[in-house]
KEVOTI-506735 format. One record per residue (C-alpha): residue in one letter; x, y, z; residue number from 1. Coordinates in steps of 0.001 Angstrom, whole numbers, plus 500000, padded with zeros to 6 digits. Example, Ala and Ser with C-alpha at 12.3 -4.5 7.8 and 13.67 -1.06 7.14 Angstrom:
residues 2
A, 512300, 495500, 507800, 1
S, 513670, 498940, 507140, 2
This chain:
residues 394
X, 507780, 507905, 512681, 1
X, 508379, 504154, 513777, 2
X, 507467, 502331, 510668, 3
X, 509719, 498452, 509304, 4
X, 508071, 499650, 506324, 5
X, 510918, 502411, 504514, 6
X, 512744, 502286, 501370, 7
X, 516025, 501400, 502500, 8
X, 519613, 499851, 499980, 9
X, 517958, 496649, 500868, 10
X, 514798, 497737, 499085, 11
X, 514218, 501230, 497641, 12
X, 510848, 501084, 496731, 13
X, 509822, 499121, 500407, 14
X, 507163, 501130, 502050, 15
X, 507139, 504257, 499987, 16
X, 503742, 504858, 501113, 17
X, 505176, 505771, 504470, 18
X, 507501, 507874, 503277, 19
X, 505153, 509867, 501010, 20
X, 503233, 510662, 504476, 21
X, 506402, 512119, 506097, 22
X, 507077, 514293, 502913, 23
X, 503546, 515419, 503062, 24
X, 504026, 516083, 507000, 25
X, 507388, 518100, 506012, 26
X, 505643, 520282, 503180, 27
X, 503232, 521524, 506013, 28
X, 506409, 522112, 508499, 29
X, 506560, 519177, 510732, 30
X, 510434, 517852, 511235, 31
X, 509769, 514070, 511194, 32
X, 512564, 511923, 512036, 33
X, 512109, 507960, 510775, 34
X, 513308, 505025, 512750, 35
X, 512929, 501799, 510522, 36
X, 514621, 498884, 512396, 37
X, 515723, 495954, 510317, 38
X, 516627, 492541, 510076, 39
X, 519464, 490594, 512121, 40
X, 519784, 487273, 511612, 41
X, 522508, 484728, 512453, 42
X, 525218, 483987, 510518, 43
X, 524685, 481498, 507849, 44
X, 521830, 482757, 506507, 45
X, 522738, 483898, 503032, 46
X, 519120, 485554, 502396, 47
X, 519694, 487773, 505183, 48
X, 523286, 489099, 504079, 49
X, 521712, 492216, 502298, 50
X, 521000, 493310, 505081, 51
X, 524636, 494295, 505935, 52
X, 524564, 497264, 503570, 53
X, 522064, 499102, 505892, 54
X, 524097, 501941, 507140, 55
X, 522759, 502480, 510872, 56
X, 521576, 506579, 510057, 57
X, 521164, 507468, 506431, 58
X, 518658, 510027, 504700, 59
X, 515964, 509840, 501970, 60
X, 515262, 512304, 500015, 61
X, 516291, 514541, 503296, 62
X, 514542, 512336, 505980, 63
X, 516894, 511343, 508499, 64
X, 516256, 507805, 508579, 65
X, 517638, 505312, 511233, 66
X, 518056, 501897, 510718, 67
X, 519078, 499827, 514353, 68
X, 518844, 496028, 514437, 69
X, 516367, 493978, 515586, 70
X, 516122, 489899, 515228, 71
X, 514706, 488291, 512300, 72
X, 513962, 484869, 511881, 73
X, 513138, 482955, 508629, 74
X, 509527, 482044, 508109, 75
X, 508109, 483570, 510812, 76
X, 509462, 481817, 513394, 77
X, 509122, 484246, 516169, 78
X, 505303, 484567, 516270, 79
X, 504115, 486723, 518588, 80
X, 507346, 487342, 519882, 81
X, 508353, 489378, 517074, 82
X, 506213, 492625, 518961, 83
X, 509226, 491729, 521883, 84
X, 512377, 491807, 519030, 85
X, 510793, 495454, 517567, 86
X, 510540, 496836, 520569, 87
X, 514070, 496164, 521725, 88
X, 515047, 497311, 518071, 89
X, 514270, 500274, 518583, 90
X, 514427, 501618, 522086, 91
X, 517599, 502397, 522679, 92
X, 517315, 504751, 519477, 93
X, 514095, 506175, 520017, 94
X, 515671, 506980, 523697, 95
X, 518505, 509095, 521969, 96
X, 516408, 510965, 519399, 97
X, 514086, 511979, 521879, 98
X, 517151, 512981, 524276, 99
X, 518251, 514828, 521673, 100
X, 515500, 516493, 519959, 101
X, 512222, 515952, 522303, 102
X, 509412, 514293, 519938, 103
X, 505709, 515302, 520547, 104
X, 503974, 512251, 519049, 105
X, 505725, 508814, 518278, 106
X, 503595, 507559, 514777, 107
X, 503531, 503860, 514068, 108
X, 502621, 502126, 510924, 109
X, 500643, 498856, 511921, 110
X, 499750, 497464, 514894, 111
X, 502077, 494786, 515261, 112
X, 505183, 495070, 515675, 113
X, 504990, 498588, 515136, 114
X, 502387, 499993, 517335, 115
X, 502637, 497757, 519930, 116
X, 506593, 498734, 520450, 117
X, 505680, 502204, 520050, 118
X, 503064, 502408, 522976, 119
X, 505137, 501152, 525261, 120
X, 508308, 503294, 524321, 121
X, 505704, 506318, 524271, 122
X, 504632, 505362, 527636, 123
X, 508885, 505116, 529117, 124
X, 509048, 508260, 527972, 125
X, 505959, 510212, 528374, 126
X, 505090, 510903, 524484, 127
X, 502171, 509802, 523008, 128
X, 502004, 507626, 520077, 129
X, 499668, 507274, 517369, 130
X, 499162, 503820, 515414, 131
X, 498256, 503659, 511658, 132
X, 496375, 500082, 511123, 133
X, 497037, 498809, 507083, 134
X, 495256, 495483, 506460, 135
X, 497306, 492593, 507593, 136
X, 497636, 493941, 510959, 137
X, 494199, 493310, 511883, 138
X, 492904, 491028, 509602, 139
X, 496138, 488433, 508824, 140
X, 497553, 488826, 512116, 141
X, 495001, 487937, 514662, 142
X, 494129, 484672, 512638, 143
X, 497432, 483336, 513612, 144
X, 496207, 482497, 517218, 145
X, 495519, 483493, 519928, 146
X, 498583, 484935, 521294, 147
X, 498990, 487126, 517955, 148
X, 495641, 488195, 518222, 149
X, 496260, 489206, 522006, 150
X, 499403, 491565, 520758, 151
X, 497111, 493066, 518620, 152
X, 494747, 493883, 521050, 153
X, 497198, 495363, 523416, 154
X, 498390, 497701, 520376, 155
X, 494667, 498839, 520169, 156
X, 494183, 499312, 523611, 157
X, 497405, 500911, 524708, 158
X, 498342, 503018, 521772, 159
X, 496875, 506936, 522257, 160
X, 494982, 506902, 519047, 161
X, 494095, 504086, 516348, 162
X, 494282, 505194, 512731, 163
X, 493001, 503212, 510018, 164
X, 492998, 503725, 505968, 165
X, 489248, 503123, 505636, 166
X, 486418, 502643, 507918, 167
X, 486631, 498539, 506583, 168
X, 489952, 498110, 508602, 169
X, 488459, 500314, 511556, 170
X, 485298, 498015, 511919, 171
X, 487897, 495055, 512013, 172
X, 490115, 497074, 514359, 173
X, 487324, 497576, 516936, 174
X, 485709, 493972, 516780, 175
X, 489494, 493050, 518142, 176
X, 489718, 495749, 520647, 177
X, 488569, 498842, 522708, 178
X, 491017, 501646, 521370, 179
X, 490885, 504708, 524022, 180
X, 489448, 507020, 521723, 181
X, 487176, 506702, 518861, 182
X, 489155, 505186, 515946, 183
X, 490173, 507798, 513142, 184
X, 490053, 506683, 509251, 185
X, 492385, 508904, 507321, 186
X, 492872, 507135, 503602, 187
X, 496077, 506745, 502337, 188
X, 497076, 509175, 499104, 189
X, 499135, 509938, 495658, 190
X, 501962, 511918, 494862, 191
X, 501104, 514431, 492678, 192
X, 504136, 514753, 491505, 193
X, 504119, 511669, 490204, 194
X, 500465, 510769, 489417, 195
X, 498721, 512939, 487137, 196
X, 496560, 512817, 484070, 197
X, 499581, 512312, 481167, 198
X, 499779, 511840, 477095, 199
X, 498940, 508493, 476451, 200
X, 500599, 507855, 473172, 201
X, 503763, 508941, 474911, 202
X, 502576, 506778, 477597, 203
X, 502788, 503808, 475501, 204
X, 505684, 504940, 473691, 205
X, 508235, 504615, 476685, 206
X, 506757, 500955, 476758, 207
X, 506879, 499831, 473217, 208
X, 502889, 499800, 473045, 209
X, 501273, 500755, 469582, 210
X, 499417, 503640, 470503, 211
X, 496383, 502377, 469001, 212
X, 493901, 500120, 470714, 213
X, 492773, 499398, 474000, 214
X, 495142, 498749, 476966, 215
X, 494102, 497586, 480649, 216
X, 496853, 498452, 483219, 217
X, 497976, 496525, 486421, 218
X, 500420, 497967, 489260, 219
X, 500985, 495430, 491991, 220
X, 502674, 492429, 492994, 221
X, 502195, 488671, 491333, 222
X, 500771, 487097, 494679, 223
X, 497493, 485003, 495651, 224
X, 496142, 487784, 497200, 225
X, 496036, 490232, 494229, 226
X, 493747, 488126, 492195, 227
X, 495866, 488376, 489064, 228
X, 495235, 484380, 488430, 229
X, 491728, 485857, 487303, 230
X, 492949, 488630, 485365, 231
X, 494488, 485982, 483240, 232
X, 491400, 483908, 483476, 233
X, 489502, 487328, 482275, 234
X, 492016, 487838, 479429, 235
X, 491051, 484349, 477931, 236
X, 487403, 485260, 478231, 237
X, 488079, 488916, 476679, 238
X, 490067, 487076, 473635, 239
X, 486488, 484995, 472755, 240
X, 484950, 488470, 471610, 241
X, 484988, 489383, 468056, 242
X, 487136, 492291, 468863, 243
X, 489706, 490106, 470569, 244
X, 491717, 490804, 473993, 245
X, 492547, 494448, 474905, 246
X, 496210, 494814, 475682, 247
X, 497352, 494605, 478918, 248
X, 500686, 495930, 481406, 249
X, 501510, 494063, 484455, 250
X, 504018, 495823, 486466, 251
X, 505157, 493811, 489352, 252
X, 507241, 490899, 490459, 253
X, 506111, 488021, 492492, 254
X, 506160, 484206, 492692, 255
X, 503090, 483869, 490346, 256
X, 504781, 484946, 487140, 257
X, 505930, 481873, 485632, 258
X, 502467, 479996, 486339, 259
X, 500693, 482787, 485225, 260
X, 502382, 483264, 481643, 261
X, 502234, 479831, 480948, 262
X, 498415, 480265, 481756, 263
X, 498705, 482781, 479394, 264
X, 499924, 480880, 476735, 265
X, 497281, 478291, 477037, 266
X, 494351, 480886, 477014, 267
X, 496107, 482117, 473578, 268
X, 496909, 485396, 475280, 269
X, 500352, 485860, 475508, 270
X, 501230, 488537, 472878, 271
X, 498694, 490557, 474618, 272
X, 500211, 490842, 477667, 273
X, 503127, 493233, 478290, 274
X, 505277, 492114, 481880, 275
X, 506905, 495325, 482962, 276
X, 508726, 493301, 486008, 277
X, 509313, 496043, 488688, 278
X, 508720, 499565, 488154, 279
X, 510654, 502508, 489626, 280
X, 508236, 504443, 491908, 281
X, 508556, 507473, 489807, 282
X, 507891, 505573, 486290, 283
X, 504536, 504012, 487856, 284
X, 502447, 506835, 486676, 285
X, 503345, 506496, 483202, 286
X, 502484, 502957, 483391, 287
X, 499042, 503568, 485061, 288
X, 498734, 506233, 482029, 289
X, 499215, 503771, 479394, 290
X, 496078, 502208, 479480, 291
X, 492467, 503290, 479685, 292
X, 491339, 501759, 482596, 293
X, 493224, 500390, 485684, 294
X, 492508, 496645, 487243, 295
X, 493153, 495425, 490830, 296
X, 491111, 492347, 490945, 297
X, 492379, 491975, 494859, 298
X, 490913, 489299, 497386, 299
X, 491791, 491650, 500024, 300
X, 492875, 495052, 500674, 301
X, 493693, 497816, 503291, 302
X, 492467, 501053, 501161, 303
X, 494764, 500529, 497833, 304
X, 497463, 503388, 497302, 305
X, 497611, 501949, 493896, 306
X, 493881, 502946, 493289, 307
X, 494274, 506484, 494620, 308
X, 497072, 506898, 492528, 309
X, 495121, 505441, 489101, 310
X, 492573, 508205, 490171, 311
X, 495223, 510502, 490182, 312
X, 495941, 509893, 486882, 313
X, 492258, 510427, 485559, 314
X, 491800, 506633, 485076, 315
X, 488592, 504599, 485758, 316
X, 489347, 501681, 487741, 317
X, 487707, 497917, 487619, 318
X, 488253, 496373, 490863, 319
X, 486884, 494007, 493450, 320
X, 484567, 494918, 495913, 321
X, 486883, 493809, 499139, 322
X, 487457, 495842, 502061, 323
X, 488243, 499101, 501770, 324
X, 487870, 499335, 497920, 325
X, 484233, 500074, 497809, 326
X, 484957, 503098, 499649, 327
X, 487102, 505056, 496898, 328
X, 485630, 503128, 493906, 329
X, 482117, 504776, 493388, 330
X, 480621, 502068, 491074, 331
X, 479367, 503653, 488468, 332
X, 481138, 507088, 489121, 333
X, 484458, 506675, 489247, 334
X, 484516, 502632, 488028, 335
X, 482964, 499643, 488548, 336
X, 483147, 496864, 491244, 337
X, 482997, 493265, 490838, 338
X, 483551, 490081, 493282, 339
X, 486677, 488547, 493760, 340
X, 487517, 485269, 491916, 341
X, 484802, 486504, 489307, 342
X, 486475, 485581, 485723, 343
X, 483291, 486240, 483852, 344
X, 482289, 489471, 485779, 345
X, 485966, 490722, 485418, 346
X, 486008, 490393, 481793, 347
X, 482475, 492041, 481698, 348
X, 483475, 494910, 483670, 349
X, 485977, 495571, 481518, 350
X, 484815, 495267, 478297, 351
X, 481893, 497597, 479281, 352
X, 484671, 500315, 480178, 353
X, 486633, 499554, 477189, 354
X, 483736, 499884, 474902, 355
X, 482106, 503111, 475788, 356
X, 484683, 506165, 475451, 357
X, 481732, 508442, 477178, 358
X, 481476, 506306, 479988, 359
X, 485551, 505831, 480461, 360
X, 485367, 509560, 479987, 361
X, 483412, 510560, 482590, 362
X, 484245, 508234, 484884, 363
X, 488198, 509245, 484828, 364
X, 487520, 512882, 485022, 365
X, 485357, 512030, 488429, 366
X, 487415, 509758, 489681, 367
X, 490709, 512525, 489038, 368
X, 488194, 515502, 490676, 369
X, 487881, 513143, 493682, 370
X, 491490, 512266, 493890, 371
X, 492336, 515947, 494041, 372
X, 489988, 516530, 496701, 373
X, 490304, 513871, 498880, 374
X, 493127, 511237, 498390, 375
X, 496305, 513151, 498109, 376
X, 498974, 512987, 500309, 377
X, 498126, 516755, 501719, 378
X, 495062, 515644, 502647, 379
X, 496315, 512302, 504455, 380
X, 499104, 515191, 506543, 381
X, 495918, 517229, 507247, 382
X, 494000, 514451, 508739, 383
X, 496723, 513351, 510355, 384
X, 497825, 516708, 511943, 385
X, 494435, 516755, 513981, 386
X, 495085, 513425, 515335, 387
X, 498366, 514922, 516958, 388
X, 496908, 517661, 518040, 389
X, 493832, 515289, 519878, 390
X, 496711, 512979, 521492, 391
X, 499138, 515854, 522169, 392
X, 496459, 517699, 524151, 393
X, 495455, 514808, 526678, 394
């Protein structure tokens, strides 16, 4: 598995989605070895000095994870050259592993860097190599120019199968590229382990809630792209009605905090909102299970891993209709969609859910029945088993 995207010291909780998949590939009896290069930089760059308490081999939770150096530049600054900087990251190590434990399928998580290094290191040594494409990779990416859009492309055309997390990213995939084989969409999962229907008065108690009322819950990070600016906007709206604002958890840390409490404060809905900060992966659940329905009022998304795992834990979810979404969110089954930057429609949305405990009750049960059937991550190692078997076969 070639993926920048692990928890490592540097970040624990940094791509745990790909690290879910490799569990779920163990379970089933696949030995998966990770190679997760990351960043160099040159001295004098505080930022970067984290960085230094990568060990070069390390394991998680069992996974033998490597860790080799590639160059990292502030901002961005190596374009399309980054693809060039991952792929002599990781070479030299995906050499040695395979020298001394022969792989069958190299796996890459996104297109660029990822997949584009790993076709070509597939190719050296005569291993075929699968890329997963996310969101950014073929939506964010290409409209950088035409040179990132071209690395992209090469990915798509040179990697031995194209995986996407919903059919949304593969349409987007193909209008960049040819892949050589029919794109696959496998959707992303939830740890059931972690993310299952819980108490919700003990829910709220490990987070100082009163266990009365109604609570919205939000997993994710503070950034543009989540929407959470109209969440707040929502919130204000909600706080008009006679009976007032429901409560709501934001877990997650990003840039938008500050501006968005102060918001807060000016909508008179401050002591409504609870800010959680960041979450450890394994508390998420119990955050997700504190409320009674789950927001992501995104501009943008892959398929959401946060929404399969709200599912998982029997919650309806309110979210945008972008990408991917509308393919897990069955509006009126399992939640209801709304457009993005949509205050008013947001706060409608909600309060319908909020108001109707036969509606939030049915539409949590179906929405936890579909999560078991479809959105784990067993079913993601599944899927993903036949597309080794297609690329391992010729």
């Amino acid at each position: 598995m070639v993926s920048h995207m692990y928890p490592s010291p540097v970040n624990p909780t940094g791509g745990i989605f790909v690290h879910e998949q490799v569990k779920a590939l163990r379970d089933r009896g696949h030995d998966v070895r990770v190679v997760s290069p990351k960043g160099w930089a040159p001295p004098g760059l505080g930022r970067w000095s984290s960085y230094r308490d990568v060990v070069a081999e390390d394991e998680v939770d069992g996974v033998t994870v490597n860790y080799p150096r590639k160059l990292t530049l502030p901002g961005g600054r190596l374009g399309h050259r980054n693809a060039d900087a991952f792929l002599l990251g990781i070479r030299r190590t995906v050499r040695r592993i395979h020298a001394e434990w022969p792989v069958d399928v190299i796996h890459a998580h996104m297109m660029v860097p990822d997949g584009w290094a790993a076709a070509r290191v597939g190719h050296e040594l005569s291993v075929p190599a699968v890329g997963t494409a996310h969101r950014a990779d073929v939506l964010d990416i290409p409209a950088q120019g035409a040179k990132a859009r071209m690395r992209v492309a090469e990915a798509i055309q040179t990697l031995d199968a194209v995986v996407t997390v919903s059919r949304a990213i593969g349409d987007a995939a193909d209008a960049i590229a040819r892949p050589r084989r029919p794109i696959t969409v496998v959707p992303n999962g939830a740890d059931a382990e972690v993310f299952m229907p819980r108490d919700a008065a003990e829910a709220r108690a490990r987070i100082d809630l009163p266990p009365e009322g109604p609570v919205v819950s939000y997993v994710g990070k503070l950034v543009p792209r989540k929407g959470v600016d109209t969440l707040i906007e929502a919130m204000g709206i909600l706080a008009a009605r006679s009976a007032g604002a429901p409560r709501l958890v934001m877990a997650g840390i990003g840039p938008l905090r500050e501006p968005l409490e102060q918001r807060a404060a000016e909508l008179g809905v401050a002591d409504r909102i609870t800010w959680l900060g960041k979450v450890p992966h394994d508390d998420v659940g119990w955050v997700m299970s504190a409320g009674d329905v789950f927001v992501l009022p995104s501009l943008s998304e892959g398929l959401p891993t946060v929404v399969c795992e709200a599912m998982a834990c029997g919650l309806p979810v309110v979210a945008t209709a972008v990408d991917g979404t509308p393919e897990i969110v069955d509006d009126p089954a399992t939640g209801l969609l709304i457009q993005p930057h949509d205050a008013g429609g947001l706060a409608a949305a909600l309060a319908r859910v909020i108001d109707d405990p036969a509606l939030r009750a049915s539409m949590g049960a179906e929405a936890l029945r579909r999560s078991e059937a479809d959105y784990t991550w067993a079913a993601n190692a599944r899927r993903m088993e036949q597309v080794y078997a297609q690329v391992m076969g010729g």
